[in-house]
Every structure is written in C-alpha cells, then in structure tokens.
C-alpha positions as CSV (number, residue, x, y, z in Angstrom):
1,X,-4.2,-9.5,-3.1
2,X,-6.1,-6.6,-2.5
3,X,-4.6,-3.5,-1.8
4,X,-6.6,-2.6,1.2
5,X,-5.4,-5.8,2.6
6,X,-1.7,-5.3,1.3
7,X,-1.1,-1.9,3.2
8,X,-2.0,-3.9,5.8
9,X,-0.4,-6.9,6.0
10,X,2.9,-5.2,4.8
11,X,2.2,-2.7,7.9
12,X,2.3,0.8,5.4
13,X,-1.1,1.3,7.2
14,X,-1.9,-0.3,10.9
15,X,-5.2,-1.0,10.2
16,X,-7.1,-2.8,7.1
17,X,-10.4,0.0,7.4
18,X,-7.9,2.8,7.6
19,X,-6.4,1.3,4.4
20,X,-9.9,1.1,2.7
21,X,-10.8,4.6,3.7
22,X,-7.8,6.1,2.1
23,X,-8.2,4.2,-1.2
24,X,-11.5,5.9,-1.1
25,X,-10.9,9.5,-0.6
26,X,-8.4,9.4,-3.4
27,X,-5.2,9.3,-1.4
28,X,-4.1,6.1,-2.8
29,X,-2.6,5.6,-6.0
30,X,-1.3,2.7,-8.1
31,X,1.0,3.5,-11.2
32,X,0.1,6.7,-11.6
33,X,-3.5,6.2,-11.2
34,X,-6.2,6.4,-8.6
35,X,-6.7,3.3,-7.0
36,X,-9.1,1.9,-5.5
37,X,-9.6,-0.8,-2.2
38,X,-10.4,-3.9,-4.5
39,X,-7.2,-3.0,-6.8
40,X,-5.1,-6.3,-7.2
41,X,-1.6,-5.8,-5.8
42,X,1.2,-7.5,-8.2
43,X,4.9,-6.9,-8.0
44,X,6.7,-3.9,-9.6
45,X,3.5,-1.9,-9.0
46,X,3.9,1.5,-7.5
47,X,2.1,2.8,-4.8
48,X,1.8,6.2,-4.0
49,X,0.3,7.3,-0.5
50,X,-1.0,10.9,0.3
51,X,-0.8,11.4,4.6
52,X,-2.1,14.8,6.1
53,X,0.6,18.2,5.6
54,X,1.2,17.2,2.0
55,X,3.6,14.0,3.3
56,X,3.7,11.2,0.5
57,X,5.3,7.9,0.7
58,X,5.9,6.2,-2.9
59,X,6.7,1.9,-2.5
60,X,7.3,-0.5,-4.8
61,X,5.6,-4.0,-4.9
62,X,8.3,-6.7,-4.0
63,X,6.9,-9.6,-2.7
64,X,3.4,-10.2,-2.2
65,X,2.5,-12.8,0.9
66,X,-0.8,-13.5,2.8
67,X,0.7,-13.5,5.9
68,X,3.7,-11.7,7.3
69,X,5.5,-11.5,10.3
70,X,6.7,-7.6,11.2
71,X,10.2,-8.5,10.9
72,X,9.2,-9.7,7.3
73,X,6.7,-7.0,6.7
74,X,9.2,-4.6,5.6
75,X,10.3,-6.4,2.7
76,X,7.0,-6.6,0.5
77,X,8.2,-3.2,0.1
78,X,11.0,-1.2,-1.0
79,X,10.8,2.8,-0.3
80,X,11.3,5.3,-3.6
81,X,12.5,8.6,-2.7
C-alpha cells in the first residue's frame, strides 16, 4: 500500500492530500530515509513524521489493511518513543 494512503487509512494523518503533501516537503520518512507518497508500506517499516514546532511522531508498520474501521485504525501502528 502506498504510504500516502496508509497514513490515511491508519488515521496518523486525517486526510490522504495532507498525507501526500507532507511526503513531499520532506517531512516523511521511512527507515531512515526520505520517503516519498508512492513508497510501498510493508510491516516492520518505520515511519518517521516531522509536525510544525519540531514535534515528531516515529510508528512502526504492524498490520497493513485496505480498509479500517477507527477502532481498528490504531493497530496498523504501534508508537516508538
């Protein structure tokens, strides 16, 4: 799955262009790299996020699913602090 579409659907990011803009300005990445929109999501990747006032969020990839519900959404995802 994309990752664009997994932020998404795992609800890390509310909205799927919000998603793709951020891959794009570099505030996205995937093992320790820049990622960008088209990237394909597999468990045990981990995805870094860069929010405005220096806040990140780092997940790792658990389950990946087309669809999810928003009581499931939060386990496609497990936090790293």
């Amino acid at each position: 799955m994309r990752l664009d579409k997994y932020l998404k659907v795992s609800r890390i990011i509310k909205r799927r262009t919000v998603a793709n803009n951020a891959c794009d300005g570099d505030n996205v990445s995937v093992n320790g790299r820049p990622a960008k929109a088209s990237y394909n999501v597999k468990p045990g990747d981990i995805i870094e996020i860069k929010f405005g006032q220096g806040k990140k969020l780092r997940v790792r990839v658990v389950d990946v699913r087309e669809n999810a519900t928003k009581s499931d959404a939060d386990s496609m995802y497990e936090v790293i602090e």
